[in-house]
C-alpha positions in Angstrom: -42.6 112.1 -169.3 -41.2 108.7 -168.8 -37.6 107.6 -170.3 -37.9 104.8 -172.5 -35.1 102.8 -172.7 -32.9 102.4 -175.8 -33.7 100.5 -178.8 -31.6 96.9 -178.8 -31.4 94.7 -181.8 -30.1 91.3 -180.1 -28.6 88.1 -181.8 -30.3 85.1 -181.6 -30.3 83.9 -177.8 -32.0 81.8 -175.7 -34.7 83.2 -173.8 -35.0 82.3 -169.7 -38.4 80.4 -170.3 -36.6 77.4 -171.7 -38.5 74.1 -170.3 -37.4 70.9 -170.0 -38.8 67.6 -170.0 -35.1 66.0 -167.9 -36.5 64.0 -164.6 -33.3 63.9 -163.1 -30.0 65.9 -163.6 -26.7 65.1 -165.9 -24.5 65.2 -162.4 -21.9 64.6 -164.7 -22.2 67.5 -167.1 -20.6 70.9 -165.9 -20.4 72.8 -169.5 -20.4 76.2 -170.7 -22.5 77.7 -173.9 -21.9 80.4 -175.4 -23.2 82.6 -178.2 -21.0 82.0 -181.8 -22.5 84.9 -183.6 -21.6 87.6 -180.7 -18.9 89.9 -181.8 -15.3 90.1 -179.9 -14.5 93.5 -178.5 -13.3 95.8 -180.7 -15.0 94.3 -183.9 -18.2 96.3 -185.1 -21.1 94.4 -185.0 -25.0 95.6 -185.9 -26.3 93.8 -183.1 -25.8 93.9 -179.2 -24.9 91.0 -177.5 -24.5 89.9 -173.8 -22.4 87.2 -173.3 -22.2 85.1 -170.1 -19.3 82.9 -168.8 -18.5 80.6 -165.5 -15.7 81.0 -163.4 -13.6 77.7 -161.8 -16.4 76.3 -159.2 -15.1 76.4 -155.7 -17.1 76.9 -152.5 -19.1 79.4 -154.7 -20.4 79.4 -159.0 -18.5 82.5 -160.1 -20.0 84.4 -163.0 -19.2 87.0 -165.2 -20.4 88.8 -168.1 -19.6 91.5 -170.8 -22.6 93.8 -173.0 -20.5 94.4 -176.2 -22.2 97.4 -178.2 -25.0 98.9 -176.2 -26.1 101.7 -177.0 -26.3 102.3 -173.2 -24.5 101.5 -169.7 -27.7 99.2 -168.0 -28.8 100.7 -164.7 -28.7 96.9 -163.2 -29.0 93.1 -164.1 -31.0 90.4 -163.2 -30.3 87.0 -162.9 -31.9 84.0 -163.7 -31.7 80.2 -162.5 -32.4 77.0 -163.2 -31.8 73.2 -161.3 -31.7 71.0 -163.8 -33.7 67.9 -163.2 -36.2 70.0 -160.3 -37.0 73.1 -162.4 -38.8 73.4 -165.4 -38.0 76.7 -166.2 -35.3 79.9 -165.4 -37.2 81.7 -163.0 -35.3 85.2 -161.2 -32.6 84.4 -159.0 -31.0 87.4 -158.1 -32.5 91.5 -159.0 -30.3 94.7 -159.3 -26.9 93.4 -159.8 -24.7 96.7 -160.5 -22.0 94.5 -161.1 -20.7 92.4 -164.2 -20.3 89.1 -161.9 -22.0 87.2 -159.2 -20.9 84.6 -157.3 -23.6 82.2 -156.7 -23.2 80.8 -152.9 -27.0 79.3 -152.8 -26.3 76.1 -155.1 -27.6 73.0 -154.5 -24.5 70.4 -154.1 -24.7 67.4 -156.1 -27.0 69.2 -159.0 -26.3 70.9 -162.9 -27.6 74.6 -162.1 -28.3 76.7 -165.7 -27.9 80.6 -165.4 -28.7 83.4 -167.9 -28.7 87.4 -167.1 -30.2 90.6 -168.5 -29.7 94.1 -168.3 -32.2 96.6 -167.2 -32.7 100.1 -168.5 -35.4 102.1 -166.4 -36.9 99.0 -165.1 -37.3 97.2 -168.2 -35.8 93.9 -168.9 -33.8 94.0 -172.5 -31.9 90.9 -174.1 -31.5 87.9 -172.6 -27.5 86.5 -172.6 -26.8 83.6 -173.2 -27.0 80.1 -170.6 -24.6 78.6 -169.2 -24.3 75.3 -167.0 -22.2 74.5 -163.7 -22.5 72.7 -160.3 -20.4 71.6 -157.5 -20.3 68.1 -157.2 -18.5 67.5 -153.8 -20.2 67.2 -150.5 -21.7 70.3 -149.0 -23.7 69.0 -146.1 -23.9 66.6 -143.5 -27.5 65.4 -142.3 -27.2 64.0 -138.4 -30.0 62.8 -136.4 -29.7 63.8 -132.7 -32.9 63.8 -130.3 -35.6 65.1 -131.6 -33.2 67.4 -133.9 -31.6 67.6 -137.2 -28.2 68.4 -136.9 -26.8 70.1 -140.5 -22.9 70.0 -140.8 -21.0 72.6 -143.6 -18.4 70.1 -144.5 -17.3 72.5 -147.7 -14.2 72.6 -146.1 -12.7 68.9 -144.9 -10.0 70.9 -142.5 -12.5 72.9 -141.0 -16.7 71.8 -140.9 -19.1 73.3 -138.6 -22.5 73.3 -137.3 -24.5 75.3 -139.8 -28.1 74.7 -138.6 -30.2 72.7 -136.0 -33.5 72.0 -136.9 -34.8 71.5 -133.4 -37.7 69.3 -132.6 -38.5 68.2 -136.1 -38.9 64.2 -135.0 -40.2 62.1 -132.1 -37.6 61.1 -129.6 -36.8 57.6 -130.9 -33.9 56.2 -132.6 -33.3 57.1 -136.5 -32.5 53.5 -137.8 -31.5 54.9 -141.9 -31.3 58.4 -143.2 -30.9 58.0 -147.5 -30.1 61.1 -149.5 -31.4 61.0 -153.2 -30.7 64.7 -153.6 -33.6 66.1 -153.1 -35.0 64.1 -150.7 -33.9 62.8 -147.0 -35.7 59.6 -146.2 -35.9 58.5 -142.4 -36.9 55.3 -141.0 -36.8 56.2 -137.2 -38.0 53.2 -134.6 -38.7 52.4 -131.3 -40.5 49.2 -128.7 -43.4 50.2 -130.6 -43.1 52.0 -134.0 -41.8 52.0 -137.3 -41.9 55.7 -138.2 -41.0 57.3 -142.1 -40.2 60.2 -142.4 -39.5 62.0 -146.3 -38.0 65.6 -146.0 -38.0 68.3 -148.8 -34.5 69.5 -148.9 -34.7 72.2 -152.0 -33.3 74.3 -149.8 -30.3 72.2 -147.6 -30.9 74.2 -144.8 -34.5 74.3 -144.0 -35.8 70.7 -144.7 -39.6 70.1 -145.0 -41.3 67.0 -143.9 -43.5 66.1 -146.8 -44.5 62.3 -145.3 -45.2 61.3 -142.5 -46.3 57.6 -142.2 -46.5 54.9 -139.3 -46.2 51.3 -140.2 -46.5 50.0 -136.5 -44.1 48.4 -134.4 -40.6 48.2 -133.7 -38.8 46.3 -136.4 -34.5 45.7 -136.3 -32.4 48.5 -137.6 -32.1 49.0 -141.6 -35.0 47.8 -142.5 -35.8 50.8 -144.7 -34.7 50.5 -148.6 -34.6 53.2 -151.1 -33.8 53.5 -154.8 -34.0 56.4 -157.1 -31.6 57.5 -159.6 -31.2 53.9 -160.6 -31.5 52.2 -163.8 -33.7 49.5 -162.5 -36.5 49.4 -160.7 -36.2 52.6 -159.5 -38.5 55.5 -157.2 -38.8 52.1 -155.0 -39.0 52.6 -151.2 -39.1 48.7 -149.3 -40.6 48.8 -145.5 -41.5 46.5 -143.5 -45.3 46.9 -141.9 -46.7 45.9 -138.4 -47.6 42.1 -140.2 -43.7 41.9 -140.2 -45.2 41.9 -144.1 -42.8 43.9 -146.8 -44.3 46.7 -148.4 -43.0 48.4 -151.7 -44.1 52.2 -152.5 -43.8 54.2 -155.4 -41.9 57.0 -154.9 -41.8 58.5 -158.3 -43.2 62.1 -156.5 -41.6 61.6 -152.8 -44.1 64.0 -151.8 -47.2 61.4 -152.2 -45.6 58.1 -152.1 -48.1 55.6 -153.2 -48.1 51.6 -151.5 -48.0 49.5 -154.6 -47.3 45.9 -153.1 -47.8 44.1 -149.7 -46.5 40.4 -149.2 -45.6 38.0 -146.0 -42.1 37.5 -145.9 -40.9 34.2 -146.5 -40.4 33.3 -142.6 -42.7 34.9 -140.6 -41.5 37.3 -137.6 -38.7 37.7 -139.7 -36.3 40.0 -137.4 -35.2 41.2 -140.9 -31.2 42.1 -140.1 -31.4 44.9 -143.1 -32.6 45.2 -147.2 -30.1 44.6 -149.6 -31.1 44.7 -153.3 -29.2 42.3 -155.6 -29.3 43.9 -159.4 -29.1 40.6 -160.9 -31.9 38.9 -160.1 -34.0 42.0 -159.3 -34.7 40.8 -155.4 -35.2 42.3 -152.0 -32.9 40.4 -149.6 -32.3 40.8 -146.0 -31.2 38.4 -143.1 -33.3 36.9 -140.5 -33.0 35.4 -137.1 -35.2 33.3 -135.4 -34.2 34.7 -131.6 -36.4 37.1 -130.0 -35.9 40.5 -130.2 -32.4 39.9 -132.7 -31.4 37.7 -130.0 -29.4 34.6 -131.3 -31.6 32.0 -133.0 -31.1 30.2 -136.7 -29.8 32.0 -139.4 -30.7 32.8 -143.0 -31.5 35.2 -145.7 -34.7 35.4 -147.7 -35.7 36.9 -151.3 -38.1 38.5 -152.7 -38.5 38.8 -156.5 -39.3 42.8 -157.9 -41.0 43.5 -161.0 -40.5 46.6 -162.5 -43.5 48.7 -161.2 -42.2 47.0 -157.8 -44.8 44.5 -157.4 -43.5 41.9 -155.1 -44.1 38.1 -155.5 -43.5 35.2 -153.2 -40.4 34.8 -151.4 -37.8 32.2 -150.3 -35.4 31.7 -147.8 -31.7 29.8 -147.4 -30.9 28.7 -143.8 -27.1 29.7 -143.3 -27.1 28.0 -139.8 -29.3 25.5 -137.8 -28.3 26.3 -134.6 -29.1 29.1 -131.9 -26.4 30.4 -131.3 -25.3 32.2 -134.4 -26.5 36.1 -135.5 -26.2 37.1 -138.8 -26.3 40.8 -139.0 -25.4 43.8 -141.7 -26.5 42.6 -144.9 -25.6 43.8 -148.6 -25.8 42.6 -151.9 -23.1 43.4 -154.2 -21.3 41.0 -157.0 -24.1 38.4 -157.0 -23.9 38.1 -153.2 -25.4 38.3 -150.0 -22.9 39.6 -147.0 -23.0 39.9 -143.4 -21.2 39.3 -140.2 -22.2 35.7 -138.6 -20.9 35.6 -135.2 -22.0 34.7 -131.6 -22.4 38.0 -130.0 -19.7 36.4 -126.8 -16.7 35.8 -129.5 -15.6 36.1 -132.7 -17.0 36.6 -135.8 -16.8 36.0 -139.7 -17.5 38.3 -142.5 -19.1 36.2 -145.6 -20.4 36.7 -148.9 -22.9 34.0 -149.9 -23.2 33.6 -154.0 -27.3 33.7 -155.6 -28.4 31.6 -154.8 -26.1 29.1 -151.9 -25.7 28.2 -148.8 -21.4 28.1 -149.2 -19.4 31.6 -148.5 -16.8 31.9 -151.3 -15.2 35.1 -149.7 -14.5 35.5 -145.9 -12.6 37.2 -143.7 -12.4 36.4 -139.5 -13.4 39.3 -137.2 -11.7 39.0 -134.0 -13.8 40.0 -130.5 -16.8 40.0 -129.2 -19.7 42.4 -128.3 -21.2 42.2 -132.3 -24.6 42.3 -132.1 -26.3 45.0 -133.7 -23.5 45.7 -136.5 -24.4 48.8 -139.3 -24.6 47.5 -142.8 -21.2 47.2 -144.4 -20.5 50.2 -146.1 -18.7 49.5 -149.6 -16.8 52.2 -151.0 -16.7 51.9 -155.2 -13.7 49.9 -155.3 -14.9 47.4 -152.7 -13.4 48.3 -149.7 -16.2 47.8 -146.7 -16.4 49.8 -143.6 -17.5 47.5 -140.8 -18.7 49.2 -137.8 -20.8 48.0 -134.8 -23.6 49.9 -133.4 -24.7 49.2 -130.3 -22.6 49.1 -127.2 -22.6 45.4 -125.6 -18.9 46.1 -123.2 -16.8 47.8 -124.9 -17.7 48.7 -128.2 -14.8 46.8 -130.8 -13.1 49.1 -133.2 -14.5 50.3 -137.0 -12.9 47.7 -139.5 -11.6 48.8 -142.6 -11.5 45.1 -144.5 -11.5 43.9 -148.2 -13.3 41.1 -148.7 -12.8 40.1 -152.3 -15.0 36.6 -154.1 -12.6 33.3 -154.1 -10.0 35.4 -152.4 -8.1 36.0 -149.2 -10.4 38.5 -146.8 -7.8 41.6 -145.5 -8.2 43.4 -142.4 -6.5 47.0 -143.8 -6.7 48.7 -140.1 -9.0 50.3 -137.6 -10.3 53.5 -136.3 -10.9 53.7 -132.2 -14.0 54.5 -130.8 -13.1 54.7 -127.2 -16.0 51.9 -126.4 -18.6 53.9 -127.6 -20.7 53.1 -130.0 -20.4 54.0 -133.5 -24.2 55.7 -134.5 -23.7 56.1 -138.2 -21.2 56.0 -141.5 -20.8 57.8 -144.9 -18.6 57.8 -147.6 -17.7 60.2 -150.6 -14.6 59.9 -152.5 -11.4 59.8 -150.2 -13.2 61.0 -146.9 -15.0 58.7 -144.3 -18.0 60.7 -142.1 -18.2 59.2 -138.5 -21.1 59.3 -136.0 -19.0 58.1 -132.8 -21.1 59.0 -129.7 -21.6 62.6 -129.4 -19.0 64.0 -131.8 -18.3 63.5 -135.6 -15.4 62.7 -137.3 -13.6 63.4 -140.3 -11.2 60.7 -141.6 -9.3 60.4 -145.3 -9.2 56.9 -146.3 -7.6 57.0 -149.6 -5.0 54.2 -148.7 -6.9 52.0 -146.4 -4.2 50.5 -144.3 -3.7 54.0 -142.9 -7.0 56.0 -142.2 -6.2 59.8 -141.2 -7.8 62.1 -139.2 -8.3 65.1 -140.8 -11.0 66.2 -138.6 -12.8 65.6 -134.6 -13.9 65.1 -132.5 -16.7 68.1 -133.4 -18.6 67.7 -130.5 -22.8 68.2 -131.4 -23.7 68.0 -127.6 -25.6 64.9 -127.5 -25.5 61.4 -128.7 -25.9 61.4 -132.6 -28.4 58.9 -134.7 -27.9 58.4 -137.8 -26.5 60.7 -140.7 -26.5 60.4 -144.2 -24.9 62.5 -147.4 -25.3 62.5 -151.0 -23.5 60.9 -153.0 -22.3 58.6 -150.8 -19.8 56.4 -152.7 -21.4 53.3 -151.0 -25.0 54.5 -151.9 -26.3 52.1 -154.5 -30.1 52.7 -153.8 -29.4 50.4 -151.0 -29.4 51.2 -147.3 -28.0 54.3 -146.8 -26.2 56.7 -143.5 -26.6 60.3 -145.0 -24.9 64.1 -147.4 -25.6 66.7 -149.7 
């Protein structure tokens, strides 16, 4: 004869197949709900009630929960989850908790999860508790490109990251040019003499990534020409490429998993040797350098546009010549405050970082970069309160340090300090917060930059056994949809 379980009368809960209709996640909501009717121990109450709580979030989502009046001790619990903004539902987490708390390890960093438990009796599910909402919003993971492998750092812990995972032989032995976390999603432009590769990777899970896109635009095109935005208010799910035409190419992302080409246009000069996508807010335009030499040799300088519409139709272009002559690169562009930026130098001497205001030909903010051996600089990388990290990527002599510089409009530019590289090349940068992630040859570095003028090394070198690409992590405090170096 089987044993039915006991009869409970609950309060008025939320059940687990709750649906929502959110696209994206609240990253900035970490609250608690619970039930007002349930009663407080001790007080008599004609109903059962289960009621849920959250813990302080460290490395782990601690919860806990108490069954006031039951008319039974459960035999187990189960637990149910939800991501907010990539689940439509609480689906079973975690079965046969004998416990009263659980702390939830498996969160995805960067994302609202909601929770909600009930107790078993004899395998049968009774009354649901009620939900409650947390996340950890620091960085968890650190996305390198190595090889043909993905290199995934646990950087939980600052003071102390590791190698957690190497996804070996997920890419073709070329060099990853941009790796942009949106949170879900890793995006990868990776090229080579003749190819222009994308890559998009599943990361629901941060440690086993899923390529879900694979697409070759054909030929080798100059480093950053790659631009994504989602999770922006404006013309947003937008990825920009350029395609074997040296035309631009806009795609709707709005499922990554089936990206869908939406626009194709000539740029406004052709075999443009694009020096890197910017995207200027204010105008709603693609920019991005260009230089006339051959193969981002010197030639003249200038940046072109190209307006956006909403559904990311693109329309004709212009350009701005910065610089007539041949001697000149202009490399590393961004658009922020109604500017374009880059370093203009001869690759033999010194250079100068400008900002160019929409539209002119006239920097109103500079700041003079001493040395040589330029060519091929990474796109500044602007932390929220504008200070830029200026490294150089490939190796021409020996490499010249990583700049830490303000560079404010109608001001005086500031050189803060520098961070050695030892002549090598610096591969790759990311910001969150107070900390500065470092691709420097082989080994990755850890450095706080809260005051500028005097970067410390909190971590490296961690050596990864081979020379690192690109990385990339989410949210990077310099990741405005625009060109992004990788976290999650």
């Amino acid at each position: 004869m089987a044993v039915l379980p006991p009869v409970i009368v609950p309060c008025d809960l939320p059940d687990p197949a709750i649906t929502t209709t959110d696209p994206e996640p609240d990253l900035a909501l970490v609250s608690q709900d619970t039930a007002a009717e349930c009663a407080a121990p001790g007080e008599f109450d004609p109903c059962t009630n289960l009621v849920l709580s959250v813990g302080t979030v460290t490395n782990v989502i601690p919860l806990s929960w108490i069954l006031y009046n039951a008319p039974a001790t459960p035999d187990s619990y189960n637990l149910y989850r939800r991501t907010i903004g990539l689940e439509k539902s609480l689906t079973l987490y975690q079965a046969g908790i004998t416990d009263n708390t659980y702390d939830d390890s498996g969160f995805i960093s960067g994302r609202t999860h909601e929770y909600l438990v009930r107790p078993v009796y004899a395998g049968v599910e009774s009354i649901s508790s009620n939900i409650v909402s947390a996340g950890f919003f620091g960085l968890q993971y650190v996305y390198a490109y190595q090889g043909t492998d993905l290199k995934i750092i646990n950087i939980l812990d600052p003071l102390a990251p590791f190698l957690a995972a190497t996804i070996a032989g997920i890419f073709p032995s070329l060099t990853v040019s941009l790796m942009v976390h949106d949170g879900r999603f890793i995006y990868l432009q990776i090229t080579g003499p003749v190819t222009n590769r994308v890559f998009i990777l599943d990361m629901f899970n941060p440690l086993v990534p899923v390529v879900v896109f694979d697409h070759e635009f054909g030929r080798g095109v100059q480093t950053g020409q790659m631009l994504i935005r989602r999770n922006v208010a404006t013309r947003n799910n937008l990825m920009f490429v350029t395609d074997s035409s040296d035309q631009i190419q806009s795609w709707n992302i709005s499922n990554p998993i089936n990206p869908v080409l939406v626009s194709t246009i000539a740029a406004p000069i052709s075999a443009p040797n694009g020096q890197g996508f910017a995207y200027n807010t204010v105008d709603d335009k693609l920019y991005f350098g260009v230089i006339s030499g051959a193969d981002g040799g010197p030639g003249f300088t200038a940046y072109c546009s190209i307006p956006v519409a909403d559904d990311g139709t693109l329309s004709a272009g212009s350009s701005v010549t910065l610089h007539p002559t041949a001697a000149y690169l202009f490399q590393g562009t961004a658009a922020r405050h109604n500017h374009i930026w880059g370093l203009w130098f001869n690759p033999d001497v010194d250079g100068v970082y400008y900002g160019y205001p929409i539209p002119g030909t006239v920097a109103d903010a500079a700041l003079g970069i001493a040395g040589g051996g330029w060519k091929g600089i990474l796109p500044g990388r602007w932390r929220s309160d504008d200070v830029i990290i200026l490294p150089r990527f490939n190796v021409i002599g020996n490499a010249p340090p990583i700049r830490i510089i303000s560079c404010p409009v109608g001001g005086s530019g500031v050189l803060h300090s520098t961070i050695g590289t030892n002549g090598t090349a610096t591969k790759s940068v990311a910001i969150f917060g107070d900390y500065l992630y470092l691709c420097i040859g082989s080994n990755f570095f850890i450095y706080n930059i809260s005051d500028p003028d005097v970067p410390v090394l909190v971590y490296g070198p961690l050596a990864l056994g081979g020379t690192l690409g690109a990385l990339c992590v989410y949210p990077d405090d310099a990741w405005y949809g625009n060109n992004g170096l990788c976290a999650a």
